[in-house]
N, C-alpha and C positions, 0 to 999 in steps of 0.2 A: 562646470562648463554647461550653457545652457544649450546650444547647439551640435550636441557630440554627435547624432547623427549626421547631419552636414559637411562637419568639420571632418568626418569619420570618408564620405563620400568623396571629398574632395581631395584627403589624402591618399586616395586607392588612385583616383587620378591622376596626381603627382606621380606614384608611384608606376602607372603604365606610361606616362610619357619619360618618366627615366627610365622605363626599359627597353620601350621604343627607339630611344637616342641611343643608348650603349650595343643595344643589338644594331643600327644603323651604322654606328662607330666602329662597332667588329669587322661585319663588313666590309665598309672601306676602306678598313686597313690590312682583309684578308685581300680585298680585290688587286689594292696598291702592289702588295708581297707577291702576289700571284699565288697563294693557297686557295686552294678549294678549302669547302664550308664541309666538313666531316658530317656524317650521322652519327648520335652518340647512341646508343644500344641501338639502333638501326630506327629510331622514335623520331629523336627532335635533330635539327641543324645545331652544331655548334654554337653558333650566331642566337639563334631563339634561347639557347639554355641561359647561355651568359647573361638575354637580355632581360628575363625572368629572373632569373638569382638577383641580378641589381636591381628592377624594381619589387620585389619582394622585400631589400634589402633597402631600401628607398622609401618605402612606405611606411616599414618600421620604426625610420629614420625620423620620420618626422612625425610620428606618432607619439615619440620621445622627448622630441625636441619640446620643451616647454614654451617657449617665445614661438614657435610655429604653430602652437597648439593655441594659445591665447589670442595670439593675431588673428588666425584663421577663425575665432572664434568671435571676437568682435567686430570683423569685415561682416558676419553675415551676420550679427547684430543690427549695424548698421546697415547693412542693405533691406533686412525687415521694416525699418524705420522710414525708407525711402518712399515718397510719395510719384508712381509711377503714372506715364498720361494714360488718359484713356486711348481708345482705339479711335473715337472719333480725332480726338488732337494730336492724337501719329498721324493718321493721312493726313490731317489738314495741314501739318507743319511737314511732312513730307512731299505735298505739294507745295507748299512755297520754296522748300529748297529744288523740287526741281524746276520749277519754273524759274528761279531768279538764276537757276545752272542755264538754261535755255537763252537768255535774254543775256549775259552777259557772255557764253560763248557766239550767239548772233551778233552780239557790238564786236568783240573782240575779232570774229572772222571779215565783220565790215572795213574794221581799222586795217584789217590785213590786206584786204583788195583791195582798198583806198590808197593803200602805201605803195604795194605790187606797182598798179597804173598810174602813180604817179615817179616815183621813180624810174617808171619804163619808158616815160616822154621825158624829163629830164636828161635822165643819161642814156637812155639808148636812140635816141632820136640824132638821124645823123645831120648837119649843118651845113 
């Protein structure tokens, strides 16, 4: 594996957002129950331990996992290989997506008050 640092970083990140989720998950299911969130030797919440054992338990996981190891290994292969823009051709193509935003919400607000006033002499005009 030619990226095991990478791959290494990005599994600990895996690994906090699984703990983040299952600690979120304790929670509302402590909240739903109506339990209160214990202190456990008077240190961490119930909810934080649980949510550190899992991603602890998480990072391992995929640390392990061979097909997660190899995948993760030649996505950032492949993204070394990616030819990314410069800084000048981000603004410049970030100004044309905002302008063509600009220009096409101005038509689309036109055809709005065009439709407004015309439909309000049609039907609401009284005879």
């Amino acid at each position: 594996m030619e990226n095991q640092r990478a791959v290494t970083v990005l599994f600990i990140i895996g690994g906090l957002l699984t703990g983040v989720f299952f600690r979120s998950l304790t929670m509302a299911v402590m909240g739903v129950q109506a339990w209160e969130d214990p202190l456990l030797a008077g240190l961490a919440p119930l909810s934080t331990v649980i949510g550190v054992v899992f991603g602890i338990v998480g990072f391992f996981v995929l640390l392990r996992n061979e097909r997660a190891t190899t995948f993760t290994d030649s996505v950032v292969s492949e993204l070394k290989r990616v030819t990314w823009p410069t800084r000048e051709e981000t603004i410049g193509n970030t100004g044309i997506v905002v302008g063509a935003t600009l220009f096409f919400a101005t038509l689309l607000a036109s055809y709005d008050f065009l439709w407004a006033k015309l439909t309000g002499i049609f039907l609401y005009t009284t005879g």
